[in-house]
Backbone bond lengths (Angstrom), bond angles and torsions (degrees), N, CA, C in turn:
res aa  C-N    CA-C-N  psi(-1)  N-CA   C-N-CA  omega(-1)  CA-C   N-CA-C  phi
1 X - - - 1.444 - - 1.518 111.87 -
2 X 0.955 125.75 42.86 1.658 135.33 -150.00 1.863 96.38 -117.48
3 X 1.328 125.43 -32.43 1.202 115.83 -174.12 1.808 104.61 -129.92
4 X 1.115 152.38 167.32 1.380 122.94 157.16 1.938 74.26 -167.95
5 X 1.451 89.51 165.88 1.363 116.87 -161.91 1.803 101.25 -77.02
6 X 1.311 121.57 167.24 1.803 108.30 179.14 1.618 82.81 -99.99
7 X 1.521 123.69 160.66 1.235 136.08 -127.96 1.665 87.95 -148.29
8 X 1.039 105.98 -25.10 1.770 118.33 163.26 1.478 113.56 -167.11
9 X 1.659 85.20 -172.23 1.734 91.79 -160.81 1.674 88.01 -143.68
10 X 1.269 134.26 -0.92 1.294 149.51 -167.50 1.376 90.15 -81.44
11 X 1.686 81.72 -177.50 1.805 97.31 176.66 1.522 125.10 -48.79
12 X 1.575 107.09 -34.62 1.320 131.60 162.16 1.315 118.87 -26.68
13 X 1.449 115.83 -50.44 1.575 135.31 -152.48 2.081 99.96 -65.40
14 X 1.042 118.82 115.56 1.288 102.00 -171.15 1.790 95.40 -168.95
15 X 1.188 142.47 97.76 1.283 118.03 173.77 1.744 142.64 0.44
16 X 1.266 118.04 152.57 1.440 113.88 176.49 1.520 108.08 -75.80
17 X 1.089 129.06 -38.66 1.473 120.08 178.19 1.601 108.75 -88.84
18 X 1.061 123.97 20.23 1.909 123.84 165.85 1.542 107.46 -57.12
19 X 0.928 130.76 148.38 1.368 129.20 158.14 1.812 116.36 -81.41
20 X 1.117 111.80 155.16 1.251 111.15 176.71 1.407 140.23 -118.26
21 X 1.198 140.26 111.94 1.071 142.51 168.74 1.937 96.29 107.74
22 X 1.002 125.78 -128.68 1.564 113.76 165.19 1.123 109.73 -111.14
23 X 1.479 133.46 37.54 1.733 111.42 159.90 1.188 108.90 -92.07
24 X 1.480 136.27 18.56 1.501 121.24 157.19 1.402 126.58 -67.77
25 X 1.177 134.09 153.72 1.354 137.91 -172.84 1.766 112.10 -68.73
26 X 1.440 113.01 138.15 1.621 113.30 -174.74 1.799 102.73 106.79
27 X 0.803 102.64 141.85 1.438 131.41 159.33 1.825 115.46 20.81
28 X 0.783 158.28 167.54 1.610 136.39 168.50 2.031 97.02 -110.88
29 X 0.943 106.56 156.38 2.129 103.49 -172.86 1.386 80.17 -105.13
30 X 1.313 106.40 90.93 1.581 120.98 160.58 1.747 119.10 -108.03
31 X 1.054 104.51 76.67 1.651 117.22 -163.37 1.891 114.38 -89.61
32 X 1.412 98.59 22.63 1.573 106.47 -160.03 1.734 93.48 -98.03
33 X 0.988 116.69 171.00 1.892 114.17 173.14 1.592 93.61 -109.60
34 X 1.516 81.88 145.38 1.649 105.39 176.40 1.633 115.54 -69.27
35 X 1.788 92.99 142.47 1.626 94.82 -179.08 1.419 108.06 -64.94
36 X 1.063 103.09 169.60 1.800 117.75 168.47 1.795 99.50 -152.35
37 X 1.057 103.04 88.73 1.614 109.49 171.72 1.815 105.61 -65.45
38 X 1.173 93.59 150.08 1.552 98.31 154.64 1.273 136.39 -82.28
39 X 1.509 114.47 148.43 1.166 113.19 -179.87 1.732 142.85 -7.02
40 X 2.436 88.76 -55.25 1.515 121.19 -171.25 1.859 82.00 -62.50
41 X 0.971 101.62 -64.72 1.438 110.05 -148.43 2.056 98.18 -62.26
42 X 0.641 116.62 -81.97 1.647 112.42 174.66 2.252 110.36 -18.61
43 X 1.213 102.06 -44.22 1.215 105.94 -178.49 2.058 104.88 -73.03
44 X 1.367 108.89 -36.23 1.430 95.47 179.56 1.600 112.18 -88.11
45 X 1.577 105.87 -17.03 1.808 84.96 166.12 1.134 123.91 -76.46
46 X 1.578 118.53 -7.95 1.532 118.85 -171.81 1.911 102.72 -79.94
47 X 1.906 95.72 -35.89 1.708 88.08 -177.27 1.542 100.19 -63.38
48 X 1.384 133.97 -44.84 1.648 131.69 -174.83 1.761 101.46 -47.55
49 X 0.901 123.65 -37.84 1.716 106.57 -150.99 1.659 79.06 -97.29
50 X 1.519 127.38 -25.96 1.260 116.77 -166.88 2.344 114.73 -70.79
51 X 1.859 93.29 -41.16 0.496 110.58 116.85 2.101 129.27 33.14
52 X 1.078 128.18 58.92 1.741 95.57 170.86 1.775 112.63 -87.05
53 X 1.488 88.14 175.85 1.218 100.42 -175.38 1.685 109.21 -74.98
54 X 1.363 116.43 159.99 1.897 117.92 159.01 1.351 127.22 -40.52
55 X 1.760 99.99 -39.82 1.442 108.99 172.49 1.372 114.63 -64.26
56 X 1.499 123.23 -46.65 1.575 130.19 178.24 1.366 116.86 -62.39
57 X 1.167 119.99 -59.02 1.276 108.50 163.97 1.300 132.08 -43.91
58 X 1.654 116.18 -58.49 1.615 115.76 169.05 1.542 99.44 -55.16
59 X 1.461 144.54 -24.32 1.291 110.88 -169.46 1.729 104.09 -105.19
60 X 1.076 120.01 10.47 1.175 121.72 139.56 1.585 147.23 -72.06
61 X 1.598 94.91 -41.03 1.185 114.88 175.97 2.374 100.55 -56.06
62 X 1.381 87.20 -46.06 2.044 88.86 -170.64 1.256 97.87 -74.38
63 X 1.230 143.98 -32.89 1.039 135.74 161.51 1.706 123.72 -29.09
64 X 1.742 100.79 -60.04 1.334 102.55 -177.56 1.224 131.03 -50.21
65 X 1.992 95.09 -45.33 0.967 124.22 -160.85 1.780 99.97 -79.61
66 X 1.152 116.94 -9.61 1.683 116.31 155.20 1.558 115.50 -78.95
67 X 0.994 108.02 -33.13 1.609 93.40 -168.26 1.364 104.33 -90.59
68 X 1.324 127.87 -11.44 1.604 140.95 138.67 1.391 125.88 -17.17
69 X 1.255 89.11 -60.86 1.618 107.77 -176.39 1.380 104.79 -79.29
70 X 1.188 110.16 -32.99 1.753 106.32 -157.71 1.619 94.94 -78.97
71 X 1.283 141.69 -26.84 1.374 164.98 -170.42 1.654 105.67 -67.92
72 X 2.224 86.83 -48.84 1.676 93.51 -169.76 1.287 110.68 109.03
73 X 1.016 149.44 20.26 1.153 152.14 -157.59 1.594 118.94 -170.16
74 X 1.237 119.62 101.22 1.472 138.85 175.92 1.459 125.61 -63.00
């Protein structure tokens, strides 16, 4: 296994010890342009994350509704 033929010449073509994709060490090749949302849109992801989840609420809601009971009062 000492010599073997190159197998392409395409984009492919890249050494066996290259790293791939961005887990090589240095910088990440992020060559894309940065978002710039609008205003609308920045203001409704803030209400989403602000926002709780179904789970939070329902596990709030049993919550209450324990310390309700424990009080005495429904």
């Amino acid at each position: 296994m000492a010599n073997h033929e190159k197998m392409s010449t395409g984009s492919n073509d890249r050494p066996k010890n290259a790293s791939i994709g961005q887990t090589g060490p240095g910088l990440p090749d992020d060559s894309s342009a940065p978002i710039t949302p609008s205003p609308e849109d920045e203001q409704a992801v803030r209400r989403a994350l602000d926002t709780p989840s179904p789970r939070e609420r329902l596990t709030r809601e049993v919550d209450e509704e324990i310390k309700a009971s424990a009080r005495g009062s429904e």
